[in-house]
N, C-alpha and C positions, 0 to 999 in steps of 0.2 A: 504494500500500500504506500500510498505516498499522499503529505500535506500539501494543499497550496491555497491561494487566494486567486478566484476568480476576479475576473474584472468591475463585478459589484463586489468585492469586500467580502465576498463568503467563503468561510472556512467549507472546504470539503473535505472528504477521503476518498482515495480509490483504491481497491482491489487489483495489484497490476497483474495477476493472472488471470480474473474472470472482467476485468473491465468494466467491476459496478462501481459508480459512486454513489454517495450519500451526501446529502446538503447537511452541516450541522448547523448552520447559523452564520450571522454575521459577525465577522471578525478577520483578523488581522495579523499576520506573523508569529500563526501558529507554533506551538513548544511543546513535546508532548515531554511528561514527564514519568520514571516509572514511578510512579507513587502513584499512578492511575487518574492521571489530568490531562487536561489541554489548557496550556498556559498561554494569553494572547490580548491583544488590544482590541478594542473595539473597531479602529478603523486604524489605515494606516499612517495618520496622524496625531492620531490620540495619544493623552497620557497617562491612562490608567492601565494598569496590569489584572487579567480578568483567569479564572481558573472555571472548567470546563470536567466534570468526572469524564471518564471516558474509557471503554473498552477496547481491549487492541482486539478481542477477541470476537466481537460480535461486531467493534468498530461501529460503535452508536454511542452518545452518549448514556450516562449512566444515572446523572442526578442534575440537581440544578446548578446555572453560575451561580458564583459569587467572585469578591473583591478580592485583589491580593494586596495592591501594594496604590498608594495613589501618586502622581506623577513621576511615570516611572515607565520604562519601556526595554527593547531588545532582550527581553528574559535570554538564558540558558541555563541545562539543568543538568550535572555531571550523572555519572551512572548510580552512584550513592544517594539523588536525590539531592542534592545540594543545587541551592536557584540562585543564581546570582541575574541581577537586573542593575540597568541605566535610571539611577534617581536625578531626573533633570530640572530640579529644584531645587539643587542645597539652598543652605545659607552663603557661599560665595558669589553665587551666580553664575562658578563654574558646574561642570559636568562631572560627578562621583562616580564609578563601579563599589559598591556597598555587599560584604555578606549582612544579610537578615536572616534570624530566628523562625521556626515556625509558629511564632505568635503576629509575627511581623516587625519587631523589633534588632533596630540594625546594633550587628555584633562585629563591625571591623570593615576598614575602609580597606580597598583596594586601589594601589599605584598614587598615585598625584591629582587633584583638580585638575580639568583640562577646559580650553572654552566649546571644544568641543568630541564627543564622542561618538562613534555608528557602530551602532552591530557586533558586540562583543559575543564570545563562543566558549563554554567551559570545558576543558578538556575529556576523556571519558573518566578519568582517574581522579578527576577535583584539582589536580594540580596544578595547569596552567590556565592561563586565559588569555585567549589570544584576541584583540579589541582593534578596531579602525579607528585613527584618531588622527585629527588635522591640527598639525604646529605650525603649519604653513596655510598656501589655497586651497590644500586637497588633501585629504587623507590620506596616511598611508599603516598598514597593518603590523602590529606590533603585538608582541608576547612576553606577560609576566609569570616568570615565577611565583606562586603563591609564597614557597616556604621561604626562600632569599628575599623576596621583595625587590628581583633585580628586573627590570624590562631587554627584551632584544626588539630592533627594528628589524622586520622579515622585507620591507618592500622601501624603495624612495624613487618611484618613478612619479613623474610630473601626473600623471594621470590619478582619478580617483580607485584607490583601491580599496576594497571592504569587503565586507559579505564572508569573514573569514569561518572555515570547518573543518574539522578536526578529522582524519580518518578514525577508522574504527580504535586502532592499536592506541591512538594517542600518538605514536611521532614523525604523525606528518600534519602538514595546517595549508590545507586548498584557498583562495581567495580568488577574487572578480578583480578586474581592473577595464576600467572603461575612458 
């Protein structure tokens, strides 16, 4: 199966061997979670963080939304369950990557304030995170350490590059450049 966003904002599934899909609703840069979610925005401008139950196995939802996180966007969720999200409302006016608690309360900043961040990716092991972030006109994809707190630059081409993902293993990190 595979997530996407049609051209109205609707989260779908599809079956890529039998070629069914299902409409679940409206929504936005879908995240599935194994904690048995669909983690996602309402549109893709929005800043709230929205959580979805959800079956891989009957591939329907399961229970009702509800809220996760409010001004807040690009979820990822390591293989442990671990969510980390884009809160783009600190108190600096820069842009934070935050771990938060399953109550919702944040337990530990990641990397630096930036003015700005796109589309960060949690490793499958919880360890790295690899995040799009522009120091200059354009972004370019970068990966923290969790345990060192050190950053490496993976890209510096003049072009926008984001959309970073992690292979399976964890040590490789795919990205878009446009």
């Amino acid at each position: 199966f595979t997530f996407g966003i049609e051209t109205e904002q609707t989260m779908v599934v599809q079956d890529l061997e039998t070629g069914q899909r299902e409409i679940l609703g409206r929504g936005a840069w879908p995240v599935y979670s194994h904690s048995g979610h669909l983690l996602y925005a309402t549109s893709p401008t929005s800043s709230d963080l929205w959580a979805l139950p959800f079956s891989l196995e009957t591939l329907r939802a399961t229970g009702e939304v509800f809220p996760v996180a409010e001004n807040s966007r690009d979820a990822t969720v390591a293989a442990d369950e671990t969510l980390v999200y884009l809160d783009i409302f600190g108190s600096s006016g820069q842009q934070q990557l935050v771990w938060v608690d399953r109550a919702g309360k944040q337990v530990e900043e990641i990397g630096q304030p930036q003015d700005t961040i796109y589309m960060a990716a949690l490793s499958p092991d919880g360890r790295w995170v690899a995040v799009a972030l522009a120091e200059s006109s354009s972004p370019d994809v970068w990966v923290w350490d969790l345990a060192r707190g050190v950053s490496t630059r993976l890209s510096t081409a003049p072009e926008f590059d984001g959309a970073p993902v992690w292979s399976p293993g964890g040590d490789e990190v795919a990205f878009g450049s446009l």
